[in-house]
C-alpha positions, 0 to 999 in steps of 0.5 A, spaced: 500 500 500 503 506 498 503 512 503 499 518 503 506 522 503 509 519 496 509 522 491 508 521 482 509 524 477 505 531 476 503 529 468 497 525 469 494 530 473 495 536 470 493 532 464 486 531 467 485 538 469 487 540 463 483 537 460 477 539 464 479 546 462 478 545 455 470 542 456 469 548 460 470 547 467 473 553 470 479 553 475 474 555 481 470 550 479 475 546 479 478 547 486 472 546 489 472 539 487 478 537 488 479 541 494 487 543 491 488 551 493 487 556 486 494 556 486 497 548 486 491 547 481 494 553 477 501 550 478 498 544 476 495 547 469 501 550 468 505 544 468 510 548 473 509 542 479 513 536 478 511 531 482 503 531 485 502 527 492 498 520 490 492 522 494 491 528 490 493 525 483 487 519 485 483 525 487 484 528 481 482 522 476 477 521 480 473 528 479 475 527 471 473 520 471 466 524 474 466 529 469 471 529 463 464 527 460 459 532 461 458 539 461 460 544 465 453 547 463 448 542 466 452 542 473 451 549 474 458 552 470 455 558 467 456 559 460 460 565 461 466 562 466 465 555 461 467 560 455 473 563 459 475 556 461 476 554 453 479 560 452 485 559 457 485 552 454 485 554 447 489 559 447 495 554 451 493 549 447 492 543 451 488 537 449 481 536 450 479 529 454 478 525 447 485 526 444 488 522 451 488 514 452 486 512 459 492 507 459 498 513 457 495 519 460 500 519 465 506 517 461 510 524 460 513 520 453 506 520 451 504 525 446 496 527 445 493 524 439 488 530 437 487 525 430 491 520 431 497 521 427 499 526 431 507 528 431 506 526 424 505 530 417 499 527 416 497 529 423 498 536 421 495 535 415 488 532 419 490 538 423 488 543 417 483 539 414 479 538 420 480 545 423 484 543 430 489 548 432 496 545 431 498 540 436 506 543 438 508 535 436 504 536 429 508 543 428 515 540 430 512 534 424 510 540 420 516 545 421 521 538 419 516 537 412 518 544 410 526 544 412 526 537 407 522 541 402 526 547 403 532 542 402 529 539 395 527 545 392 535 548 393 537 540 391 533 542 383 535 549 383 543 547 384 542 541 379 
């Protein structure tokens, strides 16, 4: 049995909340569920703390096991905090519930899957045609595509 006072990995449950955020639970929301203060839930989405005791990373996967597949608005979240939630998530692009398998959540060498073929460049091109925002592993495949086709052109203009 492992003790109250070990520590895991931070990944998995920054993961969740992160997660939570993009469906539109707000922080206070948040907070008050998991009972993290503001600020160690803040850290958390921000990926700025390491390490989480375990106690808190099985509360966490409990509260997104809860309510990673409902919507903030039918548990009383008004629209307003919910839109300002998704905003923040958008704007720090970070995946939604879905783009997450429950078995590798926790592994930091996991990467999200937002179309399945993520961190690939047919991962950037799902990304355009369906309209996501590019994930930064798409960005990286999509930035080596441009490098090599960069290196093909100069190849034909030098030949």
């Amino acid at each position: 049995m492992t003790a109250p006072a070990d520590t895991v990995s931070a990944t998995g449950t920054a993961r969740r909340l992160q997660a939570l955020a993009v469906a539109g639970w707000p922080v206070s929301r948040l907070c008050r569920e998991t009972g993290l203060s503001p600020y160690r839930l803040d850290r958390l989405l921000m990926g700025v703390t390491r390490a989480v005791p375990v106690d808190d990373a099985r509360t966490v996967a409990a509260v997104y096991e809860r309510l990673s597949t409902v919507s903030p608005g039918v548990h009383g979240v008004s629209h307003i905090a919910a839109r300002a939630a998704r905003h923040r998530a958008y704007t720090a692009r970070w995946a939604p519930a879905a783009a997450w398998d429950d078995d590798t959540i926790d592994d930091p060498a996991t990467i999200p899957q937002w179309t399945g073929y993520c961190g690939t460049t047919r991962g950037a091109d799902a990304h355009d045609r369906d309209g996501i925002p590019l994930c930064p592993p798409c960005e990286d495949a999509l930035y080596r595509r441009r490098l090599r086709d960069a290196a093909h052109a100069a190849r034909r203009t030098h030949a």
